[in-house]
N, C-alpha and C positions, 0 to 999 in steps of 0.2 A: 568739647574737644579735649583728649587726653594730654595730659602737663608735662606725662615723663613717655618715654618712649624706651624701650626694651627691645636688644637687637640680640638673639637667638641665630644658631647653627641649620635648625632645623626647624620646618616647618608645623610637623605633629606635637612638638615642645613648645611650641611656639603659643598653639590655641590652649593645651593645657593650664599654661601658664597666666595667660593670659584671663581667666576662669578665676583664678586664685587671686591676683591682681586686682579685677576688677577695674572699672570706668577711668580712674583719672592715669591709667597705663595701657598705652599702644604695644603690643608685641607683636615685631616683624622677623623674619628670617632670612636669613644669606645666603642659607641653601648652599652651606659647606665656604671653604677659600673662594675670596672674591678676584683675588690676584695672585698670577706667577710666574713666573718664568714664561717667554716665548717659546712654543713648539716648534719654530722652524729657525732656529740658530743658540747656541752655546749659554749665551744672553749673561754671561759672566763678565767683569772688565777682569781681567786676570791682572793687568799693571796696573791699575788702580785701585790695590786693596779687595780685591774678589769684590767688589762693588756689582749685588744681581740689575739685572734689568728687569722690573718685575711690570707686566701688564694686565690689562683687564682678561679675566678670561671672558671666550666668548660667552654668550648670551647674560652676562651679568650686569652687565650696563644700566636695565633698567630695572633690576636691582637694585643695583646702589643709587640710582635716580630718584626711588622711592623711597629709600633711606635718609638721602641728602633733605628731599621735600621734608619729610617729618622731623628731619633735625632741626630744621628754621624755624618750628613752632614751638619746639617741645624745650619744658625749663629745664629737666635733666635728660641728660642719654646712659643708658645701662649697659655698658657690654657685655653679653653671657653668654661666648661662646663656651663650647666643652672646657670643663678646666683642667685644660694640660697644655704643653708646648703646639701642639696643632692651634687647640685655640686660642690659644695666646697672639700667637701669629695673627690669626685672622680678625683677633678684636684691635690689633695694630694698623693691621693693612686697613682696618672698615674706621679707624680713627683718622689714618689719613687721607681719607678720602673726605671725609665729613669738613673737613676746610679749618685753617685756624680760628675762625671764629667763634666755631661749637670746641673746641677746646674745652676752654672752662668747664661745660657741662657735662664733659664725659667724663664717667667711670669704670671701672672695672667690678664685674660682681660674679661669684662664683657658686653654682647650683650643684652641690654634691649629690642632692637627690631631689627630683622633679615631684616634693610633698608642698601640701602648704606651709608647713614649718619649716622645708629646709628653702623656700621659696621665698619667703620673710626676711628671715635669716642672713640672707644674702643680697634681699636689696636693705637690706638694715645695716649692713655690713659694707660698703661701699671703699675699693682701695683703687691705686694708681695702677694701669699696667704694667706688669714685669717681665721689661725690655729685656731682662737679662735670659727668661725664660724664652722668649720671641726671637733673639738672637741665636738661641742655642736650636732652635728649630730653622731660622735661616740657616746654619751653619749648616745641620744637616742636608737640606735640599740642595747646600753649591757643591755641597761633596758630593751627593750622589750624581747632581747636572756633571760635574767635571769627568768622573770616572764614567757615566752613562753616554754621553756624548763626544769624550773624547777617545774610550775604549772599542766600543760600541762599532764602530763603522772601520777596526781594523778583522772584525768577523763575518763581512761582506765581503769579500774578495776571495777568499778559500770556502767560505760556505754559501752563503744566499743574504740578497738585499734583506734588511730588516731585521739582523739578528741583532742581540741589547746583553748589554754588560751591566750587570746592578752592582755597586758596591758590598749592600748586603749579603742579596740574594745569591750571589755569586759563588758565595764562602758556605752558602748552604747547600749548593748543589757541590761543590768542593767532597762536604763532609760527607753525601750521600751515592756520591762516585767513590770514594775512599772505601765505603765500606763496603760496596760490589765489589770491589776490586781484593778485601781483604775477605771475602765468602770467597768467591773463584779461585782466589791462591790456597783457600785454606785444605790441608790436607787432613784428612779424620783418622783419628789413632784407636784403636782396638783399645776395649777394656772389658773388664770381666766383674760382674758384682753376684754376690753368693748372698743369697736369705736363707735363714734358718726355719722350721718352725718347731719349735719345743714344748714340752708337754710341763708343766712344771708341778711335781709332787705328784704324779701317777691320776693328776687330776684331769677328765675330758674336759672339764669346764674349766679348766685354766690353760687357755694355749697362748701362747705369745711368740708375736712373728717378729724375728730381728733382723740385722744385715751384717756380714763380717766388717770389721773394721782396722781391728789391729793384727799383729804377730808381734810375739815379743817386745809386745810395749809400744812398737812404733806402727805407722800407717801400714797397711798393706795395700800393694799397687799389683793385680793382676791382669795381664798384658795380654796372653794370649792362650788358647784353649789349654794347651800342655799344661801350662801353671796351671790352670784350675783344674787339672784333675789329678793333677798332683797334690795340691789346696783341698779338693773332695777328700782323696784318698785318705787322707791326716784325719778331715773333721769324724770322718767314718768309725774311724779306732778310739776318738777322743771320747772321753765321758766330761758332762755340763753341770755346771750350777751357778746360780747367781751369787753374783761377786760384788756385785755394788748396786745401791737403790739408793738417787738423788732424788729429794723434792724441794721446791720451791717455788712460791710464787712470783708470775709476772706477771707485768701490766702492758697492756697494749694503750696509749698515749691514745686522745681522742685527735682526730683531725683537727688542723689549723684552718681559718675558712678563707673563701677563694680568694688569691689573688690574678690576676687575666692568666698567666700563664697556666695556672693551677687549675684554673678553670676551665681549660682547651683541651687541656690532657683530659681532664675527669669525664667531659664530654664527650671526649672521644673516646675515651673506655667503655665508658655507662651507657650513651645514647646513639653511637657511631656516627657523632656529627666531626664534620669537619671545622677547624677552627676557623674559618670565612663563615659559615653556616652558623653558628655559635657565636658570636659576637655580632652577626647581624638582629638576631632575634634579642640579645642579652642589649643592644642599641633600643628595641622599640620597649621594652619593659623598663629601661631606663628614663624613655623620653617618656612614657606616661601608658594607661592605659581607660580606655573606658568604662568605669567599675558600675554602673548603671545608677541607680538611687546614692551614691556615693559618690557620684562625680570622677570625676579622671584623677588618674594618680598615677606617679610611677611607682613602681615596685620594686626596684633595685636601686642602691647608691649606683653610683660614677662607677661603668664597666672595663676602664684603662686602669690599672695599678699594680706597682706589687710591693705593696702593704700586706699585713694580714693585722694588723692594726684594727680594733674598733670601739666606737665611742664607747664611754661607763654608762649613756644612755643606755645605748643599743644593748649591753650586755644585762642591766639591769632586767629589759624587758624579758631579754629570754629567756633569765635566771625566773622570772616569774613564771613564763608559759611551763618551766620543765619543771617547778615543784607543783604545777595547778596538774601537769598530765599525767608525770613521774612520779612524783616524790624527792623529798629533800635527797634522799639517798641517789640520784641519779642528777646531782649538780655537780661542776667542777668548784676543786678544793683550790683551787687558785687561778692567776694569770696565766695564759700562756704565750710563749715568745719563740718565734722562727729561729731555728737553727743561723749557725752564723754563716755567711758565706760568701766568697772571693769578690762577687759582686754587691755593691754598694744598692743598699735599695733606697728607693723613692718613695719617702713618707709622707708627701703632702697629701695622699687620700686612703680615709679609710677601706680595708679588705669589700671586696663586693659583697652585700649581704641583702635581705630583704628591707625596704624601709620600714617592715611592722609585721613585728612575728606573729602578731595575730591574724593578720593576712592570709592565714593558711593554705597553701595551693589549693586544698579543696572548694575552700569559700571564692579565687577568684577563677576556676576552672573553665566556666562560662563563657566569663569574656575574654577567652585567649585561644588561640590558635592551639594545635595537638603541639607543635612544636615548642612554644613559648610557655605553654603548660609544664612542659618534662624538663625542660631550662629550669622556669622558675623552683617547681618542683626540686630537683637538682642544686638551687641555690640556698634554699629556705633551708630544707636538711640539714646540708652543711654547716649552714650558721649554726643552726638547731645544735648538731652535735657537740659543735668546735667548744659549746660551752657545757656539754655533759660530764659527767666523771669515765674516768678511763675505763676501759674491758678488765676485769681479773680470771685469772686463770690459776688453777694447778697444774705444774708440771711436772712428770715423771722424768728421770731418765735412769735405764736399768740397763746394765752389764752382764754379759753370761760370758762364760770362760770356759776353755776346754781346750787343756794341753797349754800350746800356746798362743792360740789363739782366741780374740777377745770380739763378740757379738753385741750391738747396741742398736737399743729401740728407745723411740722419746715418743711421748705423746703428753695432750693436756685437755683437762676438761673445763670448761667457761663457769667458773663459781660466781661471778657477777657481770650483766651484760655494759653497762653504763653506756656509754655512745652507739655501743652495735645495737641496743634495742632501735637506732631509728636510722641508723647509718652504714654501711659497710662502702668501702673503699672498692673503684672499680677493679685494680689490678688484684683486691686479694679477693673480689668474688671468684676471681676466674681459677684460683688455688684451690688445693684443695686441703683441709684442718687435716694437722697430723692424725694419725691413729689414736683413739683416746686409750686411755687401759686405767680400766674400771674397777679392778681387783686391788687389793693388797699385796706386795710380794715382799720378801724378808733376805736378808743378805743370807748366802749360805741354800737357799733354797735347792733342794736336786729339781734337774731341766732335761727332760728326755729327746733328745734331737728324733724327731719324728719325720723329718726329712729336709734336703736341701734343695733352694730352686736357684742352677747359676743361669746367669743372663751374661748374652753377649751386648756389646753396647760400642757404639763408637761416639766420641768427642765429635759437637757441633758445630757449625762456624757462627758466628756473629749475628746476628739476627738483625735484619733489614730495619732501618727507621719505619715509624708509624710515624704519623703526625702528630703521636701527645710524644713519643721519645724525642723526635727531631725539637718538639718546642723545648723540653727538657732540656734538650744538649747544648742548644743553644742558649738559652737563658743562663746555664750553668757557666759556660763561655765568657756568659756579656757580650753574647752579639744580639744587636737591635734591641728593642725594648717594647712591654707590656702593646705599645700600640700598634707595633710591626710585624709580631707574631704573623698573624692570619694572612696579612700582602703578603711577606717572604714567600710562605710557603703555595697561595693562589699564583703569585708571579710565575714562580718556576715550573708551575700544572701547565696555567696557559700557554707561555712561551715553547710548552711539550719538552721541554728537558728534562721531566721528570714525569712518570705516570703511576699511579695508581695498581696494584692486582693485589686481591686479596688483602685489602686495608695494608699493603706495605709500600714504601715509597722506593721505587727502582732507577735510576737513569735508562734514557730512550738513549739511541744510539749518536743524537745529533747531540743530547745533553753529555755525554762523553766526549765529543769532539771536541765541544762547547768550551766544558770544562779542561781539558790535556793543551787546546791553543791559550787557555787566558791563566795556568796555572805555569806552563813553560814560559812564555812569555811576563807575566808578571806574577813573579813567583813568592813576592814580601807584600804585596798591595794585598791578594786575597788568601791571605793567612789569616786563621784563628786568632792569633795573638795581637797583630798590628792591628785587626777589623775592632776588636773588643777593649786594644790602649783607644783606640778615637772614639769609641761611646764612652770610656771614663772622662775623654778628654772634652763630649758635648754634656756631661754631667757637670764637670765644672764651669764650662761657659753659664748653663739656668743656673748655676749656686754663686755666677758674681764672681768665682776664681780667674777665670782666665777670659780672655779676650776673645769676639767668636774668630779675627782675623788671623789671630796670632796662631789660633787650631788651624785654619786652612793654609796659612803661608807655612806653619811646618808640615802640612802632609805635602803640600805641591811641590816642595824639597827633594822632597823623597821620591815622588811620583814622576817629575815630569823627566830626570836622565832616562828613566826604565822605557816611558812613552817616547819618548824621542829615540830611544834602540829597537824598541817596537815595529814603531813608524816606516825604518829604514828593513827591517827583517823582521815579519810577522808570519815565523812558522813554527811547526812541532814537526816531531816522527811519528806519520802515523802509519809506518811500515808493520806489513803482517810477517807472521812467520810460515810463509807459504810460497810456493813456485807459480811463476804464472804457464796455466795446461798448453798453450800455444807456444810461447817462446822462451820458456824456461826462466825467464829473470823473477822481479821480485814483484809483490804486491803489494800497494799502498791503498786504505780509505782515502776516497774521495764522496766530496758533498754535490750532488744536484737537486735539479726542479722537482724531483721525485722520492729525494731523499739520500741518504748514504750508499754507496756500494764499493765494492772492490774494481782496482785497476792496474792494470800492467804499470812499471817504475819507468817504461822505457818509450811511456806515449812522448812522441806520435808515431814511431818508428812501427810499435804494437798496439794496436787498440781493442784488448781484448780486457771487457768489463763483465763482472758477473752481480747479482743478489748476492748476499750473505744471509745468515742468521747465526746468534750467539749461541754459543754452546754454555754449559752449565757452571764448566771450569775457564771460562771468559775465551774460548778459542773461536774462530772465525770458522764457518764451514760454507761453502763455495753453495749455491742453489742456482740449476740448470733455471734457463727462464723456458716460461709458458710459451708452447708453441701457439700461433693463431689458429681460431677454428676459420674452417672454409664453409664460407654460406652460400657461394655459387652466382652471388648480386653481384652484378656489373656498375661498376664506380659510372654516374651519371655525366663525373667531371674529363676520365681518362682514358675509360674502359676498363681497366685491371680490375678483377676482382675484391670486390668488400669480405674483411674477413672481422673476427670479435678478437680483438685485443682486452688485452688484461693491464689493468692500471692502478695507479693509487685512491683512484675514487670510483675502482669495479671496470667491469666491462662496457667498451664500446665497440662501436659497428665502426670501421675506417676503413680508409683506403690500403690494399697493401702497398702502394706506389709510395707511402710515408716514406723521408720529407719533402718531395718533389709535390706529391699530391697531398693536401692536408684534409681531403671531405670526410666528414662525419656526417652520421644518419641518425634518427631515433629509431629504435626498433623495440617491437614484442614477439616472446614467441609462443607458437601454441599449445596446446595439450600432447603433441607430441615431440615440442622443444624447436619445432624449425622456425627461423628467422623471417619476420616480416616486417615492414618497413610500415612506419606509420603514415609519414604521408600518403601511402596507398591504398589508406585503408576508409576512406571517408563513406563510402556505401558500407563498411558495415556498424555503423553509427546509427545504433537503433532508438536510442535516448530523445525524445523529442525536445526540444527547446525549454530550458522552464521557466524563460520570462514571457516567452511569447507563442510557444507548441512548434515552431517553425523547424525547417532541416535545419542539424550543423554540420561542423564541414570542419576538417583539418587544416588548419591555418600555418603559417611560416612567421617566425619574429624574430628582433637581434638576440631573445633568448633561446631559439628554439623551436620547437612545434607547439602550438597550443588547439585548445578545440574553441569556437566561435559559432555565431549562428550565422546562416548564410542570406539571413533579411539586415543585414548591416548596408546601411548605416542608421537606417529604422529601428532597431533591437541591437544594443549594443554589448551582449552578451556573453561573456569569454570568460574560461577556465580551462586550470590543468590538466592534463590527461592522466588520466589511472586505468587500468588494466586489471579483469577478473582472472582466475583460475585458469581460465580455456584460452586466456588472448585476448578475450575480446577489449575493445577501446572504450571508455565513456566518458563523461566531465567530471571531472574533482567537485562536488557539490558541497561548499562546507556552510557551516551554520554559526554565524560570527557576532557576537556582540558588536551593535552598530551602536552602543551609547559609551562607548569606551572614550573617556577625556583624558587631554594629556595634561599632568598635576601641575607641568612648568609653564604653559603656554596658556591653557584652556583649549587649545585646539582639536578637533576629531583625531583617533588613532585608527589605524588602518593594518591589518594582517599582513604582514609582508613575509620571503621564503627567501632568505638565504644558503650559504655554505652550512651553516651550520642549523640547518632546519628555521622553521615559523619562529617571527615573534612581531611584535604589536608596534609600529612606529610611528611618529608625530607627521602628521601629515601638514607641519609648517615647513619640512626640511628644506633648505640646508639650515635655516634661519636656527630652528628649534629640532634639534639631535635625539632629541630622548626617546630611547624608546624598552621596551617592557618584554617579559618572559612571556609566554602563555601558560594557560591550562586548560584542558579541557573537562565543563564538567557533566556531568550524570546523566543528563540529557541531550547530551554530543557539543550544545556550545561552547564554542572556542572563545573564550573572555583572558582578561590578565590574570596573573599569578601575583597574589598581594601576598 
């Protein structure tokens, strides 16, 4: 029987570790927080000291049942959850559950990287838990319960049950409605730019292309067409020569290597992954991976930080990899150290890096997934580079003069690659390297203007967040930290207040609503400045400064007069600037079952409501609604005619008698588009049975229509309907992985079809929740998506 017992986050860290350990250590897992807060009430005492009410979560019971068994045998216990404030928390909550008796034997141990050294390491290293850090992670979750729960349910009554207020997330959609708002306002200003190209010394092999810059010494600002042809008219008369030729070299700095947030962005430049997608894959190369004749290992340190810090080990090694592949010549001449900045960083771990350079993406390619590949890939480099010597360049920069006005052109040539030989940054792949100029030129030179190209040009507006700038802004801010990156910004995807086009992040029309009721309404609570004092303020709780209570009893200072005026008056203006076509008054958004639209000021008097859609420059424009089509079918419930309504989830067949009559039909239509009713269609069901050859038959459920065989209760046969090219009906026939296990339960998983399309569920429900993505592969089966 194992003497010590080892209690892990995760379960695939769990076995790895447990490899390394070897016999006289049990390694179990927790499978994330074992306890929290209640789901269905507040669960805060707010008079006694924000005291949480924290419970089991569901299904973990016999979890911690199996945890508690193995405490009563084992001579030491290890705590090793992740090492940050999440697990810090969780190796508290799983201490006190473990009873005072095992006391004694618990310790706290920390795995910065899932190797056998840094495995060692850490149970050789053995300390007390650090309440102060576990505190500062309570702190955080009653702030968010307090603003989530008590903000939360005033955005139910003007828009729809179930809308949520985050404390973070909130200040994020803030910043990303601010900047719609500041593209719509922005007005574009004409500008004029004039290139030259010059012949210099009557030579065809010497031209060089420049851009007007000055007059008389200072900037030149051409406005609009008249100026530049008046500007032409000048250059035309003037005769050129070069008047000044600057050289000198610069260096381009090699990269710092990643810290989380640096990592999100890079990812999202270089790979177009999202920062949820990016840290999920950057979690499994952390917890380990299976390297075959080599055994399991992780490959990356600790994926929460923002360090760029790392060990004299670590730099050692790579100092060796890059004079074995380099050369001496291609090593960095020193330390390097992060710029300084507003926000306080968090040095208890080093930068994320690979745990062994010689690891080479190539060597562990294999056994990784495409995606984990181009991660790791993406991490290795980086490290790789961060300790290269810097880029050198020559730079030009030359002057032509003519009259009074002053032409300049720069460009540079790369005289030593250092870091770019293995690296380049995603944002400056996407640039483009100045013009190089490859010639010698001498002050004084004659320059024959051989012709001028003006361009018209207007000033842009602001350019829409991406998900690596929004992590940027934020981070810069000091809102949220290294670990909340990737929830912020999946929170506000899901909630749909925020969507996605063309990798930019825009507000929906409900996340504008969203945001204009919870920014008027509490207009200090989701501010920049106040969100970013209370993460200095959960910094100093993990550092032992401050008290985690004394942070919460002065924000609820602050917070609860604004909630209690809320409470009593929880509105905005969300008045258009438009007439209502019927009775002349005013227009205001309102929210339904269906979403946003436009409505008369003066309901109920007027009940004229229309669609909207946004215009460019943020204006509302009115959209006439879809007439129904007429099919000619007689409602079965009324008689009134079945027409095709148009909806949020596409067209249905209804009654036109809506809301008196509520019937709906399923319908297909055929090769020449006319409507037919499915129930009616069971003779033409030519598909024979495929459990049994037998007829089927169009069935009726509380879901719907389904197709069934009609030897039931003999052949119990039943599937979806699908529909070919011409109309015709048949069964949905899918091909399903029937060995599919659920990881939490061991229970069989079962294909199940929601709102939002298939995915794989535990077929212990309610007991056992979990349930899984699909994929379908190569040969049409529909198995999970690992």
């Amino acid at each position: 029987m194992a003497k010590n017992l080892v209690i892990v986050e995760s379960p695939a860290k769990a076995k790895t570790i447990e490899k390394y350990l070897g016999r006289s250590y049990k390694v179990l897992a927790s499978v994330g927080h074992v306890k929290d807060l209640p789901s269905n009430k507040l669960g805060v005492d707010i008079e006694n000291g924000f005291q949480p009410e924290y419970i089991t979560i569901r299904g973990k019971k016999k979890v911690l049942d199996d945890l508690k068994k193995e405490a009563q045998t084992a001579e030491k216990i290890f705590l090793a959850p992740d090492p940050d404030r999440e697990g810090e928390a969780i190796a508290w909550h799983i201490a006190g559950e473990l009873g005072k008796k095992n006391m004694e034997k618990v310790k706290r141990v920390y795995f910065n990287e899932i190797t056998k050294k840094g495995i060692h390491e850490g149970i050789e290293n053995p300390v007390d838990i650090n309440m102060d850090m576990a505190m500062a992670q309570q702190s955080r979750r009653v702030l968010d319960r307090l603003v989530g729960y008590l903000v939360s349910p005033l955005l139910w009554k003007p828009l729809k049950f179930g809308l949520s207020a985050g404390r973070v997330q909130s200040v994020a959609l803030r910043l990303i409605c601010e900047r719609e708002e500041e593209i719509e306002k922005f007005k574009p200003e004409e500008y004029w730019t004039i290139d030259g190209m010059f012949l210099l010394d009557n030579d065809e092999n010497r031209k060089l292309k420049a851009r007007l810059e000055k007059k008389d010494g200072k900037k030149i600002k051409v406005g609009k067409k008249e100026e530049a042809d008046k500007v032409l008219s000048d250059l035309r008369k003037a005769s050129f020569s070069v008047t000044d030729v600057a050289r000198k070299t610069v260096m381009q700095k090699a990269p710092l290597p990643f810290s989380t947030s640096m990592l999100q962005q890079e990812a999202s430049r270089k790979l177009g992954y999202s920062a949820k997608r990016t840290m999920v894959n950057a979690q499994k190369l952390y917890e380990g991976m299976d390297l075959g004749a080599q055994g399991p290992a992780g490959l990356i340190t600790y994926m929460r930080t923002d360090s760029v810090r790392i060990s004299d080990e670590a730099a050692k090694e790579a100092a060796d990899y890059i004079k074995k592949e380099f050369g001496s010549d291609f090593l960095t001449k020193g330390v390097r150290k992060a710029k300084e900045t507003k926000v306080k960083t968090q040095d208890a771990h080093e930068a994320i890096r690979p745990t062994s350079v010689e690891r080479t993406p190539e060597s562990v390619e294999k056994f990784l997934t495409a995606e984990q590949y181009k991660l790791y890939k993406l991490i290795w480099e980086r490290f790789v580079a961060s300790q290269m010597a810097d880029a050198e360049y020559d730079q030009s920069t030359i002057t032509i003069t003519g009259g009074a006005y002053e032409f300049k052109t720069q460009g540079k040539i790369l005289k030593f690659p250092g870091f770019r030989k293995l690296y380049i940054e995603g944002d400056e792949e996407a640039q483009k390297d100045a013009e190089a100029i490859l010639f010698d030129i001498k002050e004084n030179t004659p320059a024959k203007a051989e012709s001028f190209d003006p361009k018209q040009n207007f000033t842009q507006p602001p350019a829409r967040y991406t998900e690596a700038s929004i992590i940027k802004t934020l981070e810069q801010e000091g809102i949220g930290r290294p670990s909340t990156y990737a929830s912020i910004i999946s929170t506000i995807q899901e909630r749909e207040y925020v969507e996605t086009a063309e990798k930019k992040l825009r507000p929906t029309e409900l996340g504008r609503i969203v945001n204009r009721l919870l920014v008027s309404n509490f207009p200090s609570i989701f501010e920049i400045k106040f969100t970013a004092g209370l993460e200095t303020d959960l910094d100093k709780v993990a550092e032992g400064a401050v008290k985690w209570d004394e942070v919460l009893d002065e924000f609820f200072r602050s917070f609860k007069p604004v909630l209690d005026v809320a409470e009593k008056q929880f509105s905005v203006n969300l008045t258009l600037d438009s007439e209502c076509p019927k009775c002349g008054g005013g227009l205001v958004i309102k929210y339904g079952k269906n979403g946003s639209f436009a409505a008369c000021s003066k309901y109920p008097e007027c009940d004229f409501s229309s669609d909207y859609e946004r215009q460019e420059d943020g204006s509302i424009k009115l959209i006439e609604k879809p007439k129904n089509e007429s099919t000619g079918i007689e409602c079965d419930k009324c008689g009134k005619e079945m027409v095709i309504k148009k909806s949020r989830f596409g067209e249905m067949l209804a009654c036109s008698g809506y809301p008196e009559c509520k019937n709906i039909k399923q319908y297909v239509r055929d090769e020449e588009g006319k409507v037919k009713l499915v129930e009616e269609m069971t003779a033409e069901i030519s598909t024979p049975c495929p459990k049994c050859g037998g007829k089927l038959a169009v069935k009726k459920g509380r879901r719907g229509n389904f197709i069934a065989c009609s030897g039931y209760p003999e052949c119990s046969f039943t599937a979806n309907i699908t529909t070919d090219a011409k109309g015709n009906i048949s069964p949905e026939i899918l091909k399903v992985d029937e060995n599919v296990k659920c990881e939490k339960c061991g229970s069989p998983m079962a294909l199940k079809k929601g709102p939002r399309g298939r995915f794989f569920a535990c077929t212990a429900y309610p007991k056992c929740k979990n349930a899984k993505p699909i994929q379908t592969l190569e040969d049409g089966t529909i198995t999970v998506k690992e």
